[in-house]
C-alpha positions as CSV (number, residue, x, y, z in Angstrom):
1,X,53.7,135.2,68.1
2,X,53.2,131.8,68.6
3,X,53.7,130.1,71.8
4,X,57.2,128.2,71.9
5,X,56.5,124.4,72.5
6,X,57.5,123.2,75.8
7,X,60.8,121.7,76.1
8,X,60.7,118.5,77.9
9,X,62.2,118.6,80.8
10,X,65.2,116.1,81.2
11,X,64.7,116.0,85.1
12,X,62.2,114.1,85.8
13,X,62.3,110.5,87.0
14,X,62.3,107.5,84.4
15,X,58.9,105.7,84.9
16,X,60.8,102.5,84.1
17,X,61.9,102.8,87.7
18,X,59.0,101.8,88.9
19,X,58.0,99.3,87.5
20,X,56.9,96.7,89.6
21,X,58.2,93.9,87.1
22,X,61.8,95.5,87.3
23,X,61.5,95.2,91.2
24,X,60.7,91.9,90.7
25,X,63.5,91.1,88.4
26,X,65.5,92.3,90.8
27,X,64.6,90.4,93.7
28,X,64.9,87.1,91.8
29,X,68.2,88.6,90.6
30,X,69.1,88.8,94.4
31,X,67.4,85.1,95.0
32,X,70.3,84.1,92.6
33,X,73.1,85.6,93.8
34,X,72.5,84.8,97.5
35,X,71.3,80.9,96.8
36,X,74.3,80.4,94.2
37,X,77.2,82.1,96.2
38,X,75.9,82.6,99.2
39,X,74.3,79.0,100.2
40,X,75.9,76.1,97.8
41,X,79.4,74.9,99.4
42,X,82.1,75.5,97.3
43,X,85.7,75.3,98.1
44,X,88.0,73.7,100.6
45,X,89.8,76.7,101.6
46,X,89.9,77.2,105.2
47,X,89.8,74.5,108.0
48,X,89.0,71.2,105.1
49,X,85.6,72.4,105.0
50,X,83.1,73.2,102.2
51,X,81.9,76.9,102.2
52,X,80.2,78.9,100.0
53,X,81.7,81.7,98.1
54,X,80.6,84.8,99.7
55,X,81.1,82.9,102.9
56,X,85.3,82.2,101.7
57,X,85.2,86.0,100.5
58,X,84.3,86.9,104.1
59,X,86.9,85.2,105.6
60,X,89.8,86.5,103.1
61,X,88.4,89.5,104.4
62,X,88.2,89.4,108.1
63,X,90.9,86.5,108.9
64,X,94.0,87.1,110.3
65,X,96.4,85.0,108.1
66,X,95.1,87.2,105.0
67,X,95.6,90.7,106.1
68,X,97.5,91.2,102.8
69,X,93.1,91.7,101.2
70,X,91.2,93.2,104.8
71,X,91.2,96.3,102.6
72,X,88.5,94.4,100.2
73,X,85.8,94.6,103.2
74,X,85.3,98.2,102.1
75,X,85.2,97.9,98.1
76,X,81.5,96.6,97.7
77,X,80.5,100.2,100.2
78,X,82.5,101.8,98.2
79,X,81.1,100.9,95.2
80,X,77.5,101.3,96.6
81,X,78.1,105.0,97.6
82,X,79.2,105.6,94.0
83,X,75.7,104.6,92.9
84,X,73.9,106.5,95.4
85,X,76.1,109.2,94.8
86,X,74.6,109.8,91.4
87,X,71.2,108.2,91.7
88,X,69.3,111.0,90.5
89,X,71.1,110.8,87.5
90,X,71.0,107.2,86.9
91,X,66.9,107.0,87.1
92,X,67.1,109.4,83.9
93,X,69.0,107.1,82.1
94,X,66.6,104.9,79.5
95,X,66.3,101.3,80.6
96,X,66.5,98.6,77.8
97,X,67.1,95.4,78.1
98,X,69.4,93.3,76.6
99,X,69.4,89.4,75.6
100,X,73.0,89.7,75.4
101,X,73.2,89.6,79.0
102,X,71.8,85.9,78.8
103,X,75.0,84.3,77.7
104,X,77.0,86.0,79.8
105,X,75.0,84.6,83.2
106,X,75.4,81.6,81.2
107,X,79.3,82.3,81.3
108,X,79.2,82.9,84.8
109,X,77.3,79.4,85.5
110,X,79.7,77.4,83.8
111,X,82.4,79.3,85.6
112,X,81.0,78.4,88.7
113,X,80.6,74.7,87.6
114,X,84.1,74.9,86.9
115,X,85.6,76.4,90.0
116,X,83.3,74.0,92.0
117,X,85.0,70.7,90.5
118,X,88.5,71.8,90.2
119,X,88.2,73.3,93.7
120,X,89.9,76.6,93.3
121,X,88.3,79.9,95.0
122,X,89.3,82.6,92.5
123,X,87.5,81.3,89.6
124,X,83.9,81.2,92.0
125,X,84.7,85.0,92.4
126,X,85.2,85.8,88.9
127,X,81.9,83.8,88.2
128,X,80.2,86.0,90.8
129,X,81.8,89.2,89.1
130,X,80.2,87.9,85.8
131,X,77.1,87.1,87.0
132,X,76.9,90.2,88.4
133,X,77.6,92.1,85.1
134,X,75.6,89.7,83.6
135,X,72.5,90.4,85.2
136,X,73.1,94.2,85.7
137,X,73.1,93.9,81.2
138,X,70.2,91.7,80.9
139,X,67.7,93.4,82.9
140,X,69.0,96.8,83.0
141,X,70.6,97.2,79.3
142,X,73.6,98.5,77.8
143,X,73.2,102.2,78.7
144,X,72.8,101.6,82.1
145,X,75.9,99.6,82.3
146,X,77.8,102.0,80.7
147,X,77.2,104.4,83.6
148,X,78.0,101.7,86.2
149,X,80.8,100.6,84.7
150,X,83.2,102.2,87.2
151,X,81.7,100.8,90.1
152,X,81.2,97.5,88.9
153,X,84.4,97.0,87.3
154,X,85.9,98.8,90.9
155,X,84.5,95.3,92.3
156,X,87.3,94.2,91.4
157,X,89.4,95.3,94.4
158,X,87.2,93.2,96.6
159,X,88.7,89.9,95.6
160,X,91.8,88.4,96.9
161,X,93.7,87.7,93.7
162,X,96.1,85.5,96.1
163,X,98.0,84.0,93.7
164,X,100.0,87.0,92.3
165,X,101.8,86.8,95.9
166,X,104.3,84.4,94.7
167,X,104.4,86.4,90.6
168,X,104.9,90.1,92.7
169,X,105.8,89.5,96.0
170,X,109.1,88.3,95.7
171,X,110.2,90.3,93.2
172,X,109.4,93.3,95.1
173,X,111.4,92.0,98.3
174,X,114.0,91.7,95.6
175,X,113.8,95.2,94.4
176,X,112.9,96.6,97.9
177,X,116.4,95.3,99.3
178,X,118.6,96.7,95.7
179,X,117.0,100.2,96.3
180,X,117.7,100.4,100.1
181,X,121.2,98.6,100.1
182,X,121.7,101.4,97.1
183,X,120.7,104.5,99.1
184,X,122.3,103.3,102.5
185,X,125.6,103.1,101.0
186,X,125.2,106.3,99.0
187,X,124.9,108.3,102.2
188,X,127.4,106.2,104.1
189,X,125.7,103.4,105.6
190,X,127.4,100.6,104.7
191,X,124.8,97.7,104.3
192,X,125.1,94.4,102.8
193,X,122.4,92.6,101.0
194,X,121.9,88.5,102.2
195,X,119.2,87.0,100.8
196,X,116.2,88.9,101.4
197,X,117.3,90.5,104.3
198,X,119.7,94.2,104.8
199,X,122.6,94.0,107.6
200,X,124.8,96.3,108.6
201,X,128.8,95.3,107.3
202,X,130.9,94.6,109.7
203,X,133.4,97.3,111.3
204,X,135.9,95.4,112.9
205,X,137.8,98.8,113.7
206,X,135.2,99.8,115.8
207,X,134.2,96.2,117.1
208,X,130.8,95.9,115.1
209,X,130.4,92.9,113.5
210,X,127.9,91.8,110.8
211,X,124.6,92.4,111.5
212,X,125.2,94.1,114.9
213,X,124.0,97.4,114.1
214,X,120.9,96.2,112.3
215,X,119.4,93.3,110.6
216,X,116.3,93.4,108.9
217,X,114.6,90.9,106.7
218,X,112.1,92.0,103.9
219,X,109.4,90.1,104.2
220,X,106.5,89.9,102.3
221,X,104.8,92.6,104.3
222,X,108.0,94.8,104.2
223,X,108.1,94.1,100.1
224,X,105.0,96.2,99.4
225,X,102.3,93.3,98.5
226,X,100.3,94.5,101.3
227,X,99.9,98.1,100.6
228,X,99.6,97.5,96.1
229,X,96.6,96.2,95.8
230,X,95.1,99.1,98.5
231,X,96.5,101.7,96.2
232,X,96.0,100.5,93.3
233,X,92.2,100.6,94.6
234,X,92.6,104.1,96.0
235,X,94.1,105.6,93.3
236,X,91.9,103.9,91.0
237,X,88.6,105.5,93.0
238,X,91.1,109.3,93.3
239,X,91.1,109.3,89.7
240,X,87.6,108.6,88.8
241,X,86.9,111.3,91.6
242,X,89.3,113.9,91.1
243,X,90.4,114.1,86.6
244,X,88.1,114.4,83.8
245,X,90.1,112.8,81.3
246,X,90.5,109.1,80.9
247,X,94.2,109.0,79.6
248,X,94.9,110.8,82.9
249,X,92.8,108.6,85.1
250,X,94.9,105.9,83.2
251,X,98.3,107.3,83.6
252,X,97.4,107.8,87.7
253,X,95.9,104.2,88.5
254,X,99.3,102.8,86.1
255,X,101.7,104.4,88.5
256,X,100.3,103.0,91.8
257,X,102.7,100.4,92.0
258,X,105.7,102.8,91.4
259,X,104.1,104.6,94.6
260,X,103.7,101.4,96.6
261,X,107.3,101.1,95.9
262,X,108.2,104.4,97.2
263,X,106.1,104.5,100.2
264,X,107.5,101.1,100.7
265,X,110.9,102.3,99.8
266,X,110.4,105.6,102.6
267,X,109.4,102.7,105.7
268,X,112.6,100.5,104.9
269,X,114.5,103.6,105.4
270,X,112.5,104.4,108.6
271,X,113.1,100.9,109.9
272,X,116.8,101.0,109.6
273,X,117.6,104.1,110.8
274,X,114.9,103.7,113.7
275,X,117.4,100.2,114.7
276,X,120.2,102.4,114.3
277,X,119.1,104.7,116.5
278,X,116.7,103.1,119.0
279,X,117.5,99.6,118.9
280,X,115.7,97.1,117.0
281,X,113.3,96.3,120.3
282,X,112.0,99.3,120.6
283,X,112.1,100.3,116.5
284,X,111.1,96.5,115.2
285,X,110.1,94.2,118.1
286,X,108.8,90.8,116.7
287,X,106.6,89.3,114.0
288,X,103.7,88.7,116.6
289,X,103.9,92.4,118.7
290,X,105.1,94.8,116.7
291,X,106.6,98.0,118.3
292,X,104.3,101.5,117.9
293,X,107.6,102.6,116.2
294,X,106.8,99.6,113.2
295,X,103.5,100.3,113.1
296,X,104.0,104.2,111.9
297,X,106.1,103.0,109.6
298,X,103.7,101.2,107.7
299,X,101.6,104.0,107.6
300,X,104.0,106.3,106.5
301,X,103.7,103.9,103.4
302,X,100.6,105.8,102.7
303,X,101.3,108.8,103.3
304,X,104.3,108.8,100.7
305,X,101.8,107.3,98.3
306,X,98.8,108.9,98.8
307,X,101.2,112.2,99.0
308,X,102.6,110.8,95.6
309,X,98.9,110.9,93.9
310,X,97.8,114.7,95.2
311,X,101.7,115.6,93.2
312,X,100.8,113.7,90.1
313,X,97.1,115.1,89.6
314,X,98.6,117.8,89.8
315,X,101.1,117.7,87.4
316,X,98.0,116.1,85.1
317,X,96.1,119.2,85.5
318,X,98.7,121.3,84.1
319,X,99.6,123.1,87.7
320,X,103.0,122.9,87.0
321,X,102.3,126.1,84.3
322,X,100.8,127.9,86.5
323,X,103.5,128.1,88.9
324,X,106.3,128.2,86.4
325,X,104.5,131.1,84.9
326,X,104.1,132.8,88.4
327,X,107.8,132.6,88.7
328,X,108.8,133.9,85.4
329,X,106.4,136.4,85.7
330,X,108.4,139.8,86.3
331,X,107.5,141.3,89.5
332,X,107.0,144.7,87.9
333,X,104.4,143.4,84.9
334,X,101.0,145.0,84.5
335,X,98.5,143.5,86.2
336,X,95.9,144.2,83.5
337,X,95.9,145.6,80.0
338,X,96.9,149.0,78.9
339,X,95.6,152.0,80.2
C-alpha cells in the first residue's frame, strides 16, 4: 500500500514571527505609543500642571487621594501574563494584516486631539485603548485580535473611570445604609438611618441617647465604590479562567456588583457590631489611622465576594446536581449494574 501523505503538523512555529519587518513594525508601534502618551503633556489633573497620559495614569494609580483605582497598577501584568500564558499558541495563529486598523488609529488620534483641547483625562485613555487596538488590527490582523481580545478588552480595568463616583457611589451609600438599618432592626438592633450615616436610637430607659452606642457614616469607601471596580476586574479574569461557556462568564462578571454589595453589606455589619462591642476607638478609630479592627473589615469585603464567585461557578457548572443527586441517592442502591 501506498504510503499515507504526511499530515502537517499544526505545531510548529508561524514563520510570520519572525519576520524582521513585523519586529520593526512593532518597534515603531512602540515609538508611538510612548512619544504620543508617554511624552506630549496632556491634562491639568494634578498639581496645575501639564502631564502626559501614561504619566496622569501613573499617578491615579499610585497617589494617595485615588485609592478608589491602586488596583489598576496590576491590570496591564495581568493582561501580559495572559499572553505569555498562551504564547505557543498564539505564534500558530496566521498573521494578516488588516487596513481596517488604519482608521481606527485614526479614531484614536482624533480622540487624543480632542481630550487634549477640552482638557479632560478619560478621553486620552480611551484614545490610548484605541490606539492600542488599532495597531494590534493593522499590523497583526483580525485573527490575531480575536485571540487577544480578552486581554486587551481586560485593559479596561486599568483606567480610572472617575466619573461614575458621583452616578454609583452615592447610590450605593444609599442602599448600603436601607440594607443595614433593615437587618439591624430585624435582629433587634434598633438603628436609625440620618443622612448617610447609621446610629443607634435612643434608649432613654436605659440612659442611651442617640448615637451613643454607635454612629457610623457610610462613606464613599464604606458604600462599596472602592471594592466594584476590583471585582468586577477579578471576576471578570475568574471567569475567563475558570467556565468554558460565554453566557456563564457573562452571568458571573454581571453579578459582581451584587457581590460588592454583599461583601460590603458583611463589613457594615462587622463595623457596628465591632462599636457595639469594643468601642468605636478601638473598632473604627479615624479617617486618617484606621484601627486593625477596620482594616479586616475591609478585607472581609473580599472574602464575602470572592467566596460569592467560587459558589456561583459552581452553581454554573451544574454542581448543584451532583450533590442533590448524592442526597437522594438511597443509601442501599447498587453501586454498579446488575449482576
Amino acid at each position: 500500500m501506498p504510503a499515507e501523505p504526511e499530515k502537517a503538523t499544526v505545531t510548529e512555529t508561524n514563520p510570520q514571527w519572525l519576520s524582521r519587518g513585523l519586529w520593526m513594525e512593532g518597534v515603531a508601534a512602540l515609538a508611538v505609543l510612548i512619544g504620543l502618551y508617554g511624552w506630549i503633556p496632556y491634562n491639568f489633573g494634578f498639581e496645575s500642571k501639564a502631564r502626559p497620559v501614561l504619566e496622569m495614569l501613573y499617578r491615579f494609580w499610585t497617589d494617595p487621594s485615588t485609592t478608589d483605582w491602586h488596583h489598576g497598577m496590576i491590570v496591564p501584568l495581568i493582561s501580559l501574563g495572559l499572553v505569555i500564558h498562551r504564547w505557543k499558541d498564539l505564534q500558530k495563529v496566521p498573521i494578516q494584516p488588516c487596513a481596517a486598523g488604519i482608521p481606527v488609529v485614526l479614531a484614536a488620534l482624533g480622540l487624543f486631539w480632542v481630550g487634549y483641547k477640552i482638557d479632560i483625562t478619560i478621553v486620552g485613555f480611551l484614545s490610548l485603548q484605541l490606539m492600542v487596538g488599532g495597531l494590534l488590527l493593522w499590523f497583526l490582523g483580525w485573527p490575531m485580535m480575536k485571540e487577544l481580545l480578552f486581554p486587551y478588552t481586560f485593559l479596561l480595568f486599568s483606567y480610572p473611570f472617575y466619573f461614575l463616583d458621583n452616578v454609583v457611589a452615592f447610590p450605593l451609600r444609599g442602599l448600603m445604609c436601607q440594607l443595614s438599618q433593615g437587618f439591624l432592626n430585624l435582629v433587634g438592633v434598633d438603628t436609625l438611618q440620618v443622612g448617610t450615616a447609621l446610629v443607634s436610637a435612643p434608649d432613654y430607659a436605659a440612659g442611651f441617647k442617640q448615637g451613643e452606642k454607635f454612629a457610623l457614616d457610610v462613606a464613599n469607601p464604606c458604600s462599596g465604590i472602592r471594592s466594584l471596580f476590583a471585582l468586577m476586574m477579578v471576576s471578570a479574569l475568574y471567569a475567563h479562567l475558570t467556565l468554558e461557556k460565554n453566557w456563564q462568564k457573562w452571568v458571573l462578571f454581571l453579578m459582581s456588583p451584587a457581590l460588592a454589595v454583599a461583601g460590603n453589606f458583611a463589613r457594615m455589619l462587622m463595623l457596628t457590631f465591632g462599636t457595639m462591642i469594643l468601642g468605636s476607638a478601638t473598632a473604627i478609630g479615624t479617617e486618617q489611622n484606621p484601627t486593625t479592627y477596620h482594616l479586616a473589615a475591609g478585607f472581609f469585603v473580599f472574602i464575602v465576594a470572592l467566596g460569592g464567585m467560587a459558589v456561583i461557578r459552581w452553581l454554573l457548572q451544574g454542581g448543584w446536581k451532583k450533590t442533590w443527586a448524592k442526597w437522594t441517592t438511597p443509601v442501599d442502591a447498587p453501586a454498579g449494574g446488575n449482576l
